[in-house]
C-alpha positions in Angstrom: 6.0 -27.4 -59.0 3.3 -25.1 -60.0 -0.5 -25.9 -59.6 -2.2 -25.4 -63.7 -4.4 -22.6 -63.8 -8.1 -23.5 -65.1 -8.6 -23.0 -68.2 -10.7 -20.2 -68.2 -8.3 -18.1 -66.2 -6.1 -18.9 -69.0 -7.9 -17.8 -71.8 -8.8 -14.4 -69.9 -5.0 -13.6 -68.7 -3.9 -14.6 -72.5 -6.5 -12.1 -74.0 -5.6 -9.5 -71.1 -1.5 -10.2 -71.9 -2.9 -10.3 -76.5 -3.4 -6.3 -75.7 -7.8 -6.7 -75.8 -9.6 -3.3 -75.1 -9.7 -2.4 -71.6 -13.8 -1.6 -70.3 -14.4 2.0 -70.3 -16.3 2.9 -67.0 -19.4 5.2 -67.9 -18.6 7.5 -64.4 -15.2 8.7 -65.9 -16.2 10.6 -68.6 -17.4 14.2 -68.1 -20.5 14.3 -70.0 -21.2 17.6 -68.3 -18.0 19.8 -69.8 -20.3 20.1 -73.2 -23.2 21.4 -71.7 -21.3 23.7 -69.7 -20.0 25.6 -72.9 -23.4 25.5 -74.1 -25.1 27.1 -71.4 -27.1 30.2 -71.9 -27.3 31.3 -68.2 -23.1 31.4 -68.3 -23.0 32.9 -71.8 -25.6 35.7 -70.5 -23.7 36.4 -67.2 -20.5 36.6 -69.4 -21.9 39.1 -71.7 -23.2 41.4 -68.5 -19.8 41.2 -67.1 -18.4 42.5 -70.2 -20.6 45.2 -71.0 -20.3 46.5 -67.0 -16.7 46.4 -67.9 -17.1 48.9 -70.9 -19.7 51.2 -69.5 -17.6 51.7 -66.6 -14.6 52.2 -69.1 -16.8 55.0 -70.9 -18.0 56.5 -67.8 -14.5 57.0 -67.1 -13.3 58.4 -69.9 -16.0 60.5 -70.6 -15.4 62.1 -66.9 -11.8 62.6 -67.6 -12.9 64.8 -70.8 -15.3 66.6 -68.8 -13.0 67.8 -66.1 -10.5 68.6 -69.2 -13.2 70.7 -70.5 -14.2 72.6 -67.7 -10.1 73.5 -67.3 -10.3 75.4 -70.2 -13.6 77.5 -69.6 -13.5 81.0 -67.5 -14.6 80.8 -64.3 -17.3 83.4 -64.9 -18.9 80.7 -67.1 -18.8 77.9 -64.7 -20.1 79.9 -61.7 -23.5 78.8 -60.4 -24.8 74.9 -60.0 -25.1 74.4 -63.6 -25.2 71.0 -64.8 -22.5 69.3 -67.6 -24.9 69.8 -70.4 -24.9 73.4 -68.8 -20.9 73.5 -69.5 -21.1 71.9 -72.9 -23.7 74.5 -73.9 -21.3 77.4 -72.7 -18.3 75.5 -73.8 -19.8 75.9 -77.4 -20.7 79.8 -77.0 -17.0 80.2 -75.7 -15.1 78.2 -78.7 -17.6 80.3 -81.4 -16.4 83.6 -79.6 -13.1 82.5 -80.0 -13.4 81.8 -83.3 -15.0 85.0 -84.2 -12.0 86.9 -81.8 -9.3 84.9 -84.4 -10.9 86.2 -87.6 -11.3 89.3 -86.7 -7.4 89.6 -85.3 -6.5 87.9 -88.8 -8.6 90.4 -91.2 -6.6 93.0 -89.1 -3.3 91.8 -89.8 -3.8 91.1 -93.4 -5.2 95.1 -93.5 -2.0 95.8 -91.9 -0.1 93.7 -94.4 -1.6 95.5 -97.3 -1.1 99.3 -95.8 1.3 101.5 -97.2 4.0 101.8 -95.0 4.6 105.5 -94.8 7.3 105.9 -92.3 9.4 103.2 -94.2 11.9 105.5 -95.2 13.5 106.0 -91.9 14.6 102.3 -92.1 18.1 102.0 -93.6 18.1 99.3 -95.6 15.6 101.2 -97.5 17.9 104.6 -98.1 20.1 102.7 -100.4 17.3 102.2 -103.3 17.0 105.9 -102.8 19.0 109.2 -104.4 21.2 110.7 -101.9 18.6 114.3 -101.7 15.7 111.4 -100.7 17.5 109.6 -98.2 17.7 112.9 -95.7 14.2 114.2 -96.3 10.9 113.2 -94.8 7.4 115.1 -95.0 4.1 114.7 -94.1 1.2 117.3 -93.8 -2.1 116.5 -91.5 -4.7 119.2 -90.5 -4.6 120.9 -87.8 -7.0 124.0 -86.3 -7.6 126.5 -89.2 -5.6 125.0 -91.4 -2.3 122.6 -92.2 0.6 121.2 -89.7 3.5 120.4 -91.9 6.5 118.1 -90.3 9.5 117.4 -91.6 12.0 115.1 -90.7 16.0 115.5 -92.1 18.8 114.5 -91.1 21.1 116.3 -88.5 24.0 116.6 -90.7 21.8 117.7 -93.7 19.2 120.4 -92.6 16.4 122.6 -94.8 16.3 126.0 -95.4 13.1 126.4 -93.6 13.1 129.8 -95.4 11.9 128.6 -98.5 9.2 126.7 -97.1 8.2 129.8 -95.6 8.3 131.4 -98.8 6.9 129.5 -100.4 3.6 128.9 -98.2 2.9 132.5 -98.3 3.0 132.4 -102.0 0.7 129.7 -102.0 -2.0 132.1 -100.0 -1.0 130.6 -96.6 -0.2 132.4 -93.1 2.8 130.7 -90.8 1.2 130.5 -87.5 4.3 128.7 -85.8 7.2 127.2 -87.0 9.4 124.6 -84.3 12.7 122.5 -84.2 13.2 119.7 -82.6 16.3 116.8 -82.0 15.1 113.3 -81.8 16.7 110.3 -82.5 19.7 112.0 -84.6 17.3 113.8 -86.8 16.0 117.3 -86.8 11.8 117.5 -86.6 10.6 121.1 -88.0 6.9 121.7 -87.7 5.4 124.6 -89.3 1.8 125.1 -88.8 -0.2 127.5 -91.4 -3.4 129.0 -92.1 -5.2 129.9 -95.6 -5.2 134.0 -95.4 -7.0 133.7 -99.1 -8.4 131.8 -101.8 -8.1 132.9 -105.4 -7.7 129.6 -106.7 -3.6 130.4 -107.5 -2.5 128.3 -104.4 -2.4 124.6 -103.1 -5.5 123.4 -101.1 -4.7 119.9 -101.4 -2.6 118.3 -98.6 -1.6 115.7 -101.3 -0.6 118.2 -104.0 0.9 120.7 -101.1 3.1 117.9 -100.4 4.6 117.0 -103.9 4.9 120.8 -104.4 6.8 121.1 -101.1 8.9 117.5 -101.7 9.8 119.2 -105.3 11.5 122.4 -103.4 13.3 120.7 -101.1 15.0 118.3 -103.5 
């Protein structure tokens, strides 16, 4: 019913229908994507992209840390147009002043740490490590005008008898200019200030021996 093909029409549809290798037109392939990644022009705008993209980054940051700087400076330093190097130089004078202002503050606490504490009696978790006599008695001696001012310090419900400390400075060549008595605090405050009326060497001329003579009598 059907008209024969020829027989080179054959042949061509039997290869076609055999699975031969279908031409490969030259226009489809892009022979351009290689060149493309290979391109020194592209590569060089790439890198200028990126290194805008840090410097910008940098600039950034580095005004962030400037305005965090300036924050923390006086304002008599930052007064004036001064420029930032300006403000880093004063920045740096500031932080060394500082520095020197914390040294100083810590070689006068550690002075304080070491000093004797003289008035550490009148705490009372001290009085227990002390004999009843000690615990009511404090003394100290300073100069005063012409001669010694002599304080002490006993408790209310324990008094002195300021009459032998009287007594006893006039034997030790000393003149009883005033004698007071105060209430502070639940404690009685007795200052007695003296003069030296003579010197034959017999008496107590210094405050430290004065006061272990005078501690002695009283307890």
């Amino acid at each position: 019913m059907f008209a024969p093909l020829p027989p080179s029409r054959n042949v061509l549809a039997t290869a076609d229908l055999q699975g031969s290798p279908t031409p490969v037109d030259p226009l489809s392939t892009p022979q351009g994507a290689a060149s493309v990644e290979g391109d020194p022009i592209e590569n060089s705008k790439k890198r200028k992209i990126i290194h805008r993209d840090v410097e910008r980054q940098r600039r950034q940051e580095m005004a962030s840390l400037y305005r965090s700087l300036r924050s923390h400076l006086p304002l008599e330093l930052l007064k004036g147009k001064r420029s930032t190097s300006d403000h880093v130089h004063q920045a740096v004078g500031y932080i060394k002043n500082l520095q020197n202002k914390i040294q100083e503050l810590s070689r006068k606490r550690d002075e304080l740490k070491r000093a004797p504490q003289l008035n550490k009696t009148d705490d009372p978790k001290t009085f227990k490590g002390l004999p009843r006599t000690r615990r009511q008695v404090i003394l100290s001696i300073k100069p005063c005008i012409g001669g010694e001012e002599i304080i002490i310090s006993t408790d209310s419900r324990h008094g002195v008898a300021l009459s032998k400390v009287l007594g006893f400075l006039t034997l030790e060549g000393m003149n009883v200019t005033s004698c007071t008595s105060v209430k502070v605090n639940g404690r009685l405050l007795h200052s007695v200030k003296s003069e030296v009326i003579r010197d034959d060497g017999n008496h107590t001329t210094n405050p430290s021996q004065l006061k272990q003579k005078l501690m002695n009598l009283l307890h």
